[in-house]
Biopython code that builds the backbone (N, CA, C, O; Angstrom):
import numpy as np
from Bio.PDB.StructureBuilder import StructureBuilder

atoms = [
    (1, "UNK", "N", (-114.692, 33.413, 30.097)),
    (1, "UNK", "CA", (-113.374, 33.434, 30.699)),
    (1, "UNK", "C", (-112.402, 32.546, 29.923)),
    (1, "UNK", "O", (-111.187, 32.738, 29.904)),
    (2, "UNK", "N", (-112.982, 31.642, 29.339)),
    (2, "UNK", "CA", (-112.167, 30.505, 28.817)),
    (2, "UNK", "C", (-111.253, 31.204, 27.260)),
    (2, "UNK", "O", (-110.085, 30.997, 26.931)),
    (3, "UNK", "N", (-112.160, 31.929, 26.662)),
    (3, "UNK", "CA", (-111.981, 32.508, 25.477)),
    (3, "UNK", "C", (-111.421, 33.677, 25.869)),
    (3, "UNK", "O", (-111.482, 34.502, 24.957)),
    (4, "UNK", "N", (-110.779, 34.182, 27.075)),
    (4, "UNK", "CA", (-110.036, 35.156, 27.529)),
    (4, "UNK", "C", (-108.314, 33.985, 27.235)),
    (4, "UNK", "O", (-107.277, 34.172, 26.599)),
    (5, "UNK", "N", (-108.817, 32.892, 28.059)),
    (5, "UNK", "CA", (-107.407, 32.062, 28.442)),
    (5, "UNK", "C", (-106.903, 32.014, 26.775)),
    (5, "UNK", "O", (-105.910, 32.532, 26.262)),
    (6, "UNK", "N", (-107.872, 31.276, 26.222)),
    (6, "UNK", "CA", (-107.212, 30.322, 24.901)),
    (6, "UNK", "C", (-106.435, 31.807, 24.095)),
    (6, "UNK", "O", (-105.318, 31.785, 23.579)),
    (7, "UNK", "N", (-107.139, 32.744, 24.146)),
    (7, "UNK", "CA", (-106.749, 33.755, 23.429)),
    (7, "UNK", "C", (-105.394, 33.938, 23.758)),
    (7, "UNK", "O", (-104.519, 33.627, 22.949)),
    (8, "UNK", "N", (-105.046, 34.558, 25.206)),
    (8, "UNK", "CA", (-103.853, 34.718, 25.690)),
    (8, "UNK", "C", (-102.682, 33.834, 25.411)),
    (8, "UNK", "O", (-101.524, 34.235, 25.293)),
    (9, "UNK", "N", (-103.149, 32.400, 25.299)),
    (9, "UNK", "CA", (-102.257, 31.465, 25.348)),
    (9, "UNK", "C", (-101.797, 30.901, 24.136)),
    (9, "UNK", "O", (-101.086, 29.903, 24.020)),
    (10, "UNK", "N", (-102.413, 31.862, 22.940)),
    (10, "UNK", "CA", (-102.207, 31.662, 21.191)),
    (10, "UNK", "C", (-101.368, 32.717, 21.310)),
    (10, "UNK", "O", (-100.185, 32.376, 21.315)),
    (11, "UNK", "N", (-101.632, 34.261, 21.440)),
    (11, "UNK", "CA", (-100.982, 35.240, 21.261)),
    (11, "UNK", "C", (-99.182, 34.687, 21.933)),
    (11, "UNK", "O", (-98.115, 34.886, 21.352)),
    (12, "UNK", "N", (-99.364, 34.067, 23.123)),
    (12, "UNK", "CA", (-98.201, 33.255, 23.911)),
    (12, "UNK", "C", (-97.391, 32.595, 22.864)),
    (12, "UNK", "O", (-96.253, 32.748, 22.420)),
    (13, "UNK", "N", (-98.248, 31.917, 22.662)),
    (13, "UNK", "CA", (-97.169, 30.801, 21.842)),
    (13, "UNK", "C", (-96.746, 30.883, 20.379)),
    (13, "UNK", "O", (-95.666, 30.529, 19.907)),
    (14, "UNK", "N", (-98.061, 31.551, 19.587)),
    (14, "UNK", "CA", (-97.452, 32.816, 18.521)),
    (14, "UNK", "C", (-96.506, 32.969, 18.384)),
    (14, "UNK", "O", (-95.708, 32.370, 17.662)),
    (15, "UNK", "N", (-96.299, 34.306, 19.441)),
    (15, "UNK", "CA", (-95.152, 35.193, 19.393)),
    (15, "UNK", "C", (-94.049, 34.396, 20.069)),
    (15, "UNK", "O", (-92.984, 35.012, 20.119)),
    (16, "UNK", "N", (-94.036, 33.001, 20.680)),
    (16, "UNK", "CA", (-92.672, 32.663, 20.787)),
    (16, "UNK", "C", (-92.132, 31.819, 19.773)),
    (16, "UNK", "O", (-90.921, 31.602, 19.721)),
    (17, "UNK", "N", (-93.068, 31.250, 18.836)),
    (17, "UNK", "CA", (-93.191, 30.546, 17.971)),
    (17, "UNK", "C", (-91.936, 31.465, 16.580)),
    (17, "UNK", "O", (-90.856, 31.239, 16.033)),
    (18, "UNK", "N", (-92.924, 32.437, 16.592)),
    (18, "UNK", "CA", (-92.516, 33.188, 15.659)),
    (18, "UNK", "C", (-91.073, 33.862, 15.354)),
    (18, "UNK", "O", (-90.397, 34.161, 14.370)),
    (19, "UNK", "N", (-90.979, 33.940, 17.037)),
    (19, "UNK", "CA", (-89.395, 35.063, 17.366)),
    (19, "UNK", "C", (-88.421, 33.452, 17.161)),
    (19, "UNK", "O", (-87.344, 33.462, 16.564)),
    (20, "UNK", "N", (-89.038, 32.116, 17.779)),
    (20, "UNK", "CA", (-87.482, 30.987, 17.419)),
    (20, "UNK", "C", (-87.651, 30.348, 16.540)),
    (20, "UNK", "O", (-86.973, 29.328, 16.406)),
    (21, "UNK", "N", (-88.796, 30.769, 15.435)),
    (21, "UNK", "CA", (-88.654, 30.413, 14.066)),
    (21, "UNK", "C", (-87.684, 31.178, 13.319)),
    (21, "UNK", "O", (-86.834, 30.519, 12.721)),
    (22, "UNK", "N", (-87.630, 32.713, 13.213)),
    (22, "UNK", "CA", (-87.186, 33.705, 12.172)),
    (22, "UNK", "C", (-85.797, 33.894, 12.974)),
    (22, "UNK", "O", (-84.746, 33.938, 12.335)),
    (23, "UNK", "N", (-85.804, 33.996, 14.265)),
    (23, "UNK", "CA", (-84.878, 34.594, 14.423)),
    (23, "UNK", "C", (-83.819, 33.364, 14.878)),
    (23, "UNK", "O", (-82.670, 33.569, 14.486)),
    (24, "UNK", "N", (-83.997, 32.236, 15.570)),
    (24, "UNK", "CA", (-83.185, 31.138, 16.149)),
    (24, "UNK", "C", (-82.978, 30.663, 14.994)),
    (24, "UNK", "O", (-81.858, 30.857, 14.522)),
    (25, "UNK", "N", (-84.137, 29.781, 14.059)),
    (25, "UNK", "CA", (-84.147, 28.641, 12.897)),
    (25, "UNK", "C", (-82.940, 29.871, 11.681)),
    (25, "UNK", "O", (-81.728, 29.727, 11.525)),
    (26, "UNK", "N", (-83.834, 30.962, 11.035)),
    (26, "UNK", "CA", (-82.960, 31.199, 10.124)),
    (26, "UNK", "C", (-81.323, 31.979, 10.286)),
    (26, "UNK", "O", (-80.629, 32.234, 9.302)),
    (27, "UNK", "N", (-80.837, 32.326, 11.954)),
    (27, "UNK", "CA", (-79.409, 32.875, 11.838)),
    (27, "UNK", "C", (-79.010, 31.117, 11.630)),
    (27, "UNK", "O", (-78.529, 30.744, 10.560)),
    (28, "UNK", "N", (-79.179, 30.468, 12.375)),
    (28, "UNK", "CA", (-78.364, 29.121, 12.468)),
    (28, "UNK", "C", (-77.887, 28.813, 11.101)),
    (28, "UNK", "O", (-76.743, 28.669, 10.669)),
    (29, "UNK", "N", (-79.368, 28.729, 10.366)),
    (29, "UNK", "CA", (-79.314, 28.238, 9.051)),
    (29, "UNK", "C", (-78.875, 28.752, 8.020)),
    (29, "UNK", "O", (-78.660, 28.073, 7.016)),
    (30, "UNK", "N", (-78.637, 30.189, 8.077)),
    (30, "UNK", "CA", (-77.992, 31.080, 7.034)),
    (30, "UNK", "C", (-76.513, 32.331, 8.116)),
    (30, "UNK", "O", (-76.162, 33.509, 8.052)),
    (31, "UNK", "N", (-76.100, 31.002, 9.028)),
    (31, "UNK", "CA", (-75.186, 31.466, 9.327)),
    (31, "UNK", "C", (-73.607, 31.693, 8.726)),
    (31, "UNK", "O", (-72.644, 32.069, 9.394)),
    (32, "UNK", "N", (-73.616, 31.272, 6.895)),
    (32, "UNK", "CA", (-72.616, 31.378, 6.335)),
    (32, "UNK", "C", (-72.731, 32.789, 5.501)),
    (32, "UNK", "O", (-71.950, 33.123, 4.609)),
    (33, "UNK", "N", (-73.829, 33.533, 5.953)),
    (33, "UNK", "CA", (-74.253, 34.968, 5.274)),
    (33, "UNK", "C", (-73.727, 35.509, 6.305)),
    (33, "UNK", "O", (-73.494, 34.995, 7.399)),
    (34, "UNK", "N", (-73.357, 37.591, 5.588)),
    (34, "UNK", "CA", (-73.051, 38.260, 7.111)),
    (34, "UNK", "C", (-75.025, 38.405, 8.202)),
    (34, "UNK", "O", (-76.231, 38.333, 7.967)),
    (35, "UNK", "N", (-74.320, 38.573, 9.047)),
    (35, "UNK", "CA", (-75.305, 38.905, 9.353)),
    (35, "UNK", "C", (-75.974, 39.968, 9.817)),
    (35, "UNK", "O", (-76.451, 39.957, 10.952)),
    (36, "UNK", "N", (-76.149, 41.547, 8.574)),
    (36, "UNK", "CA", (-76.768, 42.137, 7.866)),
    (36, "UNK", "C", (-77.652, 41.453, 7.669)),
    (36, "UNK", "O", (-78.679, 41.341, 8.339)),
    (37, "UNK", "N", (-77.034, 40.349, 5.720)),
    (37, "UNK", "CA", (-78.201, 40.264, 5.271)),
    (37, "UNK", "C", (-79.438, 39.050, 5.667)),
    (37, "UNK", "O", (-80.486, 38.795, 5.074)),
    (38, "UNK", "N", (-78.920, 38.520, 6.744)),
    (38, "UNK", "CA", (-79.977, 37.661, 7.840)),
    (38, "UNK", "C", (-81.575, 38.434, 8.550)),
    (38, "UNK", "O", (-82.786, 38.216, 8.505)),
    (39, "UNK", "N", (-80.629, 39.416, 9.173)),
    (39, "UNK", "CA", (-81.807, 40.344, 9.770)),
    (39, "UNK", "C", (-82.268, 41.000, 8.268)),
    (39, "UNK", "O", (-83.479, 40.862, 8.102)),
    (40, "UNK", "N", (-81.768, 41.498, 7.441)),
    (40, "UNK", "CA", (-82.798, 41.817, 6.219)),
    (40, "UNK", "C", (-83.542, 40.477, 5.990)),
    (40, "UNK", "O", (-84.741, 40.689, 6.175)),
    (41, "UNK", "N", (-83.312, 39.166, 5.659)),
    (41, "UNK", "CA", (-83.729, 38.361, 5.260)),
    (41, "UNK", "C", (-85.323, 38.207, 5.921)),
    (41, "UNK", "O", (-86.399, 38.077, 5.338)),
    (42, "UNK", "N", (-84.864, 38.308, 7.980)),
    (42, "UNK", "CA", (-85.798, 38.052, 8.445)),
    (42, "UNK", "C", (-87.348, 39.094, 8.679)),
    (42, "UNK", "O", (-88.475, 38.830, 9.099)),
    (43, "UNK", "N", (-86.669, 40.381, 8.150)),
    (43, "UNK", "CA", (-87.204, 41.565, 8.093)),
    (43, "UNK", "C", (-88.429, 41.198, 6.665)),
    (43, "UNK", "O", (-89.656, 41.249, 6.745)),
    (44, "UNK", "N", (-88.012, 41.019, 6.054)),
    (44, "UNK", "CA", (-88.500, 40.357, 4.787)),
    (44, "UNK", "C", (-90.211, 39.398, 4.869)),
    (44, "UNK", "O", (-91.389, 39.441, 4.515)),
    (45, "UNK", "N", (-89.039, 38.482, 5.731)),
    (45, "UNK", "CA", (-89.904, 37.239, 6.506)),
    (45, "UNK", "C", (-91.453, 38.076, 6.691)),
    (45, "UNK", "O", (-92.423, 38.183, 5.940)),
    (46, "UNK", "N", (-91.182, 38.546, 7.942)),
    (46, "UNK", "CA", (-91.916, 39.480, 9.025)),
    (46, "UNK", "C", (-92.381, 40.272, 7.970)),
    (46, "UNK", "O", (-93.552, 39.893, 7.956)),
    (47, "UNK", "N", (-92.326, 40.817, 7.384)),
    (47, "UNK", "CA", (-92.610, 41.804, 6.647)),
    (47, "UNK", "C", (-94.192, 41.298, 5.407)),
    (47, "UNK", "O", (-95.109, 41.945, 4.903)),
    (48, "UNK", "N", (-93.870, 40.190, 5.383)),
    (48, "UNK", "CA", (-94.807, 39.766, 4.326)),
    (48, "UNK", "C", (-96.023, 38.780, 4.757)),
    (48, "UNK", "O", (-96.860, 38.309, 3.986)),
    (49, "UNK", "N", (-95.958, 38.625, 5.806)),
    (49, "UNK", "CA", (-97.279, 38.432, 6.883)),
    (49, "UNK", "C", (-97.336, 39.144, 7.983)),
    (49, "UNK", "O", (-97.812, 38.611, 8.985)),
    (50, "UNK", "N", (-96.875, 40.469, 8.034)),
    (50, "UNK", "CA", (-97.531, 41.674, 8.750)),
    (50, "UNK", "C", (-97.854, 42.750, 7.849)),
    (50, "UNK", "O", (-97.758, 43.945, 8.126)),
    (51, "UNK", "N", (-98.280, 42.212, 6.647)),
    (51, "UNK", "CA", (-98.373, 43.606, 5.588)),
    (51, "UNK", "C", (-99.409, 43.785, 5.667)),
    (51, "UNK", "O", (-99.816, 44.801, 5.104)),
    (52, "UNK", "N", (-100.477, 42.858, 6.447)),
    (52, "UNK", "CA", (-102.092, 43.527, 6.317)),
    (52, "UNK", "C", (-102.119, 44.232, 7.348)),
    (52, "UNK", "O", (-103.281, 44.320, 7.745)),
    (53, "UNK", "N", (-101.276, 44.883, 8.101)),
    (53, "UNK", "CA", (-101.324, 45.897, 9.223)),
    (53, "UNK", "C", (-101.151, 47.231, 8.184)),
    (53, "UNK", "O", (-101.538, 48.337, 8.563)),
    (54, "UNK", "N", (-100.594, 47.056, 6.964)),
    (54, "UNK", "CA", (-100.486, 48.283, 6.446)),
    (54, "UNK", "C", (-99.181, 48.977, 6.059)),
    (54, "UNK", "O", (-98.374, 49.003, 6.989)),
    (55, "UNK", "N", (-98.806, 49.493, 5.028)),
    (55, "UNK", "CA", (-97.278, 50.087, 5.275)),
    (55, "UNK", "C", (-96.849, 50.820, 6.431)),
    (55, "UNK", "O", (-95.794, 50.592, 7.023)),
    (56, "UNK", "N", (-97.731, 51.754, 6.762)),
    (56, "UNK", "CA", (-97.267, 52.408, 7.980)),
    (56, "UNK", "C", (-96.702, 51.196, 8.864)),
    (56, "UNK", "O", (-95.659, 51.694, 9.287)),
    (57, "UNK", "N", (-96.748, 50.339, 9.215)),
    (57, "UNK", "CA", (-96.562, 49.428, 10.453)),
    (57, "UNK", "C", (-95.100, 48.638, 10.358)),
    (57, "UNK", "O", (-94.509, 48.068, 11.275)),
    (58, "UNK", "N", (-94.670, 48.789, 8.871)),
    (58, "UNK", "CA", (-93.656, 48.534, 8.358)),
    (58, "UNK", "C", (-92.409, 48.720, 8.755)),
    (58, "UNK", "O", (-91.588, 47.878, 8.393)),
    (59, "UNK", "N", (-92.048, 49.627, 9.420)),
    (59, "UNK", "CA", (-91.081, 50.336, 10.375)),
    (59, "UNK", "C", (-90.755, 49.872, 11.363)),
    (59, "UNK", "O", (-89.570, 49.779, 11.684)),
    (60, "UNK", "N", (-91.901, 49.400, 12.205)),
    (60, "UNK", "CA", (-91.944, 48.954, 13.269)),
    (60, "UNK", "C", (-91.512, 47.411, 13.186)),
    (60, "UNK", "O", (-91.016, 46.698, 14.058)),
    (61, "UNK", "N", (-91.798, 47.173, 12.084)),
    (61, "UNK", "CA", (-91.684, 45.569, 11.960)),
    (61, "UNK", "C", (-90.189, 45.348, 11.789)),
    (61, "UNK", "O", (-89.560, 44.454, 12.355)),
    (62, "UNK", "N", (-89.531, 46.512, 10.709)),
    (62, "UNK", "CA", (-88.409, 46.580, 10.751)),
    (62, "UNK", "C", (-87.028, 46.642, 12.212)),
    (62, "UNK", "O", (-85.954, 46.085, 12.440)),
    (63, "UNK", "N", (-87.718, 47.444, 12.733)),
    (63, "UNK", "CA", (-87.232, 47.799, 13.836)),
    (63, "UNK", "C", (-86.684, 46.222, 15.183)),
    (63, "UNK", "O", (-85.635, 45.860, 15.715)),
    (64, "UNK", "N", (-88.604, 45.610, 15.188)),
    (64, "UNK", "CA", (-88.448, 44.565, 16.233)),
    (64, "UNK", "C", (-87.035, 43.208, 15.346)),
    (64, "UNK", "O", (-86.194, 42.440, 15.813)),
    (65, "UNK", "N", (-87.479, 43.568, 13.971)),
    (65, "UNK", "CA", (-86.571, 42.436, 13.055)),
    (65, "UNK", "C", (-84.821, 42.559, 13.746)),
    (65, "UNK", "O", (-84.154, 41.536, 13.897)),
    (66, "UNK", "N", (-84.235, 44.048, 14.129)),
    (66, "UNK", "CA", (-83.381, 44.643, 14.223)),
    (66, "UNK", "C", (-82.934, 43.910, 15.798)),
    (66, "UNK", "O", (-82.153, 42.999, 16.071)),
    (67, "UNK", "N", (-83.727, 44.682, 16.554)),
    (67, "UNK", "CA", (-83.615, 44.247, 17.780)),
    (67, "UNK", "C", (-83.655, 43.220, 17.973)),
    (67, "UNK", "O", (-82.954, 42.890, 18.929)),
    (68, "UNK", "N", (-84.443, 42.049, 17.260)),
    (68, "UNK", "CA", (-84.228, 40.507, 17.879)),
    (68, "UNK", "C", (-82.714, 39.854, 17.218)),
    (68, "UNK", "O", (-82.013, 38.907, 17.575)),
    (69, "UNK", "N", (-82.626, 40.614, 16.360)),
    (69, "UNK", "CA", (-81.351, 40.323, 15.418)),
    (69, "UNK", "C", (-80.098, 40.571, 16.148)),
    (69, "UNK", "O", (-79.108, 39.839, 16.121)),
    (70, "UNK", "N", (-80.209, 41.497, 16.699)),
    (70, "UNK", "CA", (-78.834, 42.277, 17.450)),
    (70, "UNK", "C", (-78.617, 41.771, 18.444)),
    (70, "UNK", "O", (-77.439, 41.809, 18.802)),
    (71, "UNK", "N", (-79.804, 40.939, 19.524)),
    (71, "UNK", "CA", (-79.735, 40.627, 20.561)),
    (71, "UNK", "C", (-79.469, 38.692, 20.291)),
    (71, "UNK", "O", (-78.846, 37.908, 21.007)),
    (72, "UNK", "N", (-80.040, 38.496, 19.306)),
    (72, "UNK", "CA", (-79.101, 36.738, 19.073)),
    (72, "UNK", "C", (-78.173, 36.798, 18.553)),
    (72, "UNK", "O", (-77.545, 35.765, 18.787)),
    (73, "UNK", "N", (-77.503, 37.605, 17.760)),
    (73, "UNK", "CA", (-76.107, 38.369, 17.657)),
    (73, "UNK", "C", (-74.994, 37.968, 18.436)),
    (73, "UNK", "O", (-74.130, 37.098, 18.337)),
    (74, "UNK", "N", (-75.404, 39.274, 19.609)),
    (74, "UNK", "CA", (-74.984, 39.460, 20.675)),
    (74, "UNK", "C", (-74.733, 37.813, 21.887)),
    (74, "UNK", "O", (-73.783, 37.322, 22.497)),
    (75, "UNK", "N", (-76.208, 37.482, 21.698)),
    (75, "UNK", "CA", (-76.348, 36.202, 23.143)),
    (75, "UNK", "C", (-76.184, 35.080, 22.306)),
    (75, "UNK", "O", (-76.938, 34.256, 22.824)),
    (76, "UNK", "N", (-75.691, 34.575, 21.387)),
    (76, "UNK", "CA", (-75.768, 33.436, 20.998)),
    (76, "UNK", "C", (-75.034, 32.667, 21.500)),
    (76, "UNK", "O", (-75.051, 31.485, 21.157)),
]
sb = StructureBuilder()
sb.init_structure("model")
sb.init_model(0)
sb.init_chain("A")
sb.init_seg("    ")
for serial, (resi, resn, name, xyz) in enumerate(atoms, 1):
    if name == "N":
        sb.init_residue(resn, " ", resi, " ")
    sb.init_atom(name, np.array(xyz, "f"), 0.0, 1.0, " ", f" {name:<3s}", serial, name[0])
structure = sb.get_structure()
């Protein structure tokens, strides 16, 4: 059960880790770029430690890069 929790609670903090690293840390920091080439930048990011999922998966990666982009955009 325990190795159910710890699991859950990496994948947790991972993925929040990850989304206010790329997406909070680098608009702030390369907020004198448009920001196009930010979400490319972070697409990039993402892109080059999710490549052992494969090219196919690439799209997708693109995509979430888009959406987190548009939405700190938007809510900042």
């Amino acid at each position: 059960m325990s190795n159910i929790f710890s699991t859950g609670l990496i994948v947790i903090v991972n993925s929040i880790y990850e989304e206010v690293l790329l997406t909070g840390y680098f608009f702030k920091r390369f907020e004198k770029y448009h920001p196009v080439v930010i979400i490319i930048f972070s697409f990039i990011i993402r892109a080059s430690y999710h490549s052992y999922q494969g090219w196919a998966k690439l799209p997708m990666v693109f995509i979430m890069a888009l959406v987190f982009g548009v939405y700190y955009i938007k809510f900042k």
